[in-house]
N, C-alpha and C positions, 0 to 999 in steps of 0.2 A: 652426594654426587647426583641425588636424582632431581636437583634441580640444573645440570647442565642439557642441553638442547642433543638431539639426536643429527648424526652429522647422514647431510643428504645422501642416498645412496642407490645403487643397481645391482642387481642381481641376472644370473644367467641360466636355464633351464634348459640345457641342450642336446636334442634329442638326433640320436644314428637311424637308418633307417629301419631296426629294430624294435624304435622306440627306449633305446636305454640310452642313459644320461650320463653325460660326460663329466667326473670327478677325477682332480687332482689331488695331490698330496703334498700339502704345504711345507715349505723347504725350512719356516721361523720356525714348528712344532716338531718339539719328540713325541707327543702322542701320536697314533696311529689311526689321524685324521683325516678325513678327506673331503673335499666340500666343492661345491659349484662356485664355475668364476663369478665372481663379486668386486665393485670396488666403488670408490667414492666419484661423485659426478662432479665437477668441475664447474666455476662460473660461467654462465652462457650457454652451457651445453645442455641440451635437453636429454630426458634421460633413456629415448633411442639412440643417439649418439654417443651416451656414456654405456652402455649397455656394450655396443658394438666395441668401440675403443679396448675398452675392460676386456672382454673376450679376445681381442687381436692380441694385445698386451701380453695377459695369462699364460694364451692358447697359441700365438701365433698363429693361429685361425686368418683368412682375410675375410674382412667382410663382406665381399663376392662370395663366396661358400658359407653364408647365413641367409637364411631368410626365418623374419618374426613372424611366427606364428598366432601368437596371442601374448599381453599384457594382464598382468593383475589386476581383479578387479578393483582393489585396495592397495596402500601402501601397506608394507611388511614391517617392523622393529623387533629389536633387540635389544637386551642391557648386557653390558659387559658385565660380569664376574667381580664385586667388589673389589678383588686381589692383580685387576688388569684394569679399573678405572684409574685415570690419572694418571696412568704410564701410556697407555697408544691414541696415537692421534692426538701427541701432545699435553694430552688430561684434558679436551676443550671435551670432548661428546661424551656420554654418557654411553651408546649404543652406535646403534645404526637401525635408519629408516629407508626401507628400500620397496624399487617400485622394481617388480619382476617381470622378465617375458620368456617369453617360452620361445625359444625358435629350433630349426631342423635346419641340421648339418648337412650340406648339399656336396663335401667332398669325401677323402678319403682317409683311412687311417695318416696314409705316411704327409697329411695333408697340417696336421697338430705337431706342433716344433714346441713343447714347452721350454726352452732352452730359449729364451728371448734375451733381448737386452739387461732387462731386470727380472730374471727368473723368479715367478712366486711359488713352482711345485718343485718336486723331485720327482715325480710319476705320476701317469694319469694311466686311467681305464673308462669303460664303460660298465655302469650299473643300472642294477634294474632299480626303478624309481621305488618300490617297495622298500628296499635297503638304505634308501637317502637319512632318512633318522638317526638311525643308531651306527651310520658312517661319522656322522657330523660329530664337532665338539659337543660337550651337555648340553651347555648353555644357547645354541641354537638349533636342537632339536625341536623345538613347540616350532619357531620358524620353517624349519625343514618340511614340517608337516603341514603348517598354513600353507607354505607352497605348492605340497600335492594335491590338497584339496582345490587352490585356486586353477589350477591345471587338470584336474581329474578327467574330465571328460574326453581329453587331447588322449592322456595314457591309455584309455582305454579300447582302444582303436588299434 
């Protein structure tokens, strides 16, 4: 499998005026996972626009109440779990390669409707960006943490 192509992708880092980050809990897993909105970027769409989408989607967020703060300096990847390649996303990607931004949530709690058209969580909270790791599935924990590091300086504020 690790010669399939990593399917293009976005990532969301979004921060309350706390500075803690916004994790759902995805509705597909019985583990007791939770993860920042993510999802795959679309033909044509650049991946400010898939960023925002992805988040409205997830979050019900609009994107009037975002604004991007910063982008990764890099693209991000991941590989799937030998025991989940070839089952999602049709068997084409091996991973996901994602290009992340960080932005701050300019509304308010009751302003998050996870309950969208296409529901991806069952609950969301806010955490402290130290916890993002070992919230996440295994398999995107090293990810979880390149993302602190490419934000570090933002959390520490």
């Amino acid at each position: 499998m690790s010669d399939l192509p990593y399917r293009p992708a976005v990532g969301v880092m979004l921060l309350n005026t706390d500075n803690r980050v916004f994790v759902g809990q995805r509705l597909d897993n019985a583990l007791d996972a939770w993860q920042m909105p993510q999802g795959g970027t679309d033909p044509g769409e650049s991946p400010e626009q898939a960023a925002l989408r992805e988040l409205e989607e997830e979050t019900g967020i609009a994107r009037e109440l975002v604004q991007i703060v910063g982008r990764a300096s890099r693209e991000l990847d991941y590989d799937l779990p030998p025991e989940l390649q070839g089952k999602i996303w049709g068997g084409r990607y091996r991973g996901q390669r994602q290009t992340w931004f960080l932005c701050r949530f300019l509304g308010r709690d009751e302003d998050v409707q996870i309950e969208t058209a296409e529901p991806e969580f069952r609950a969301w909270k806010w955490a402290e960006p130290s916890e993002l790791p070992a919230m996440i599935v295994p398999f995107k924990q090293a990810l979880y943490r390149a993302v602190l590091d490419e934000f570090a300086e933002h959390l520490s504020r």
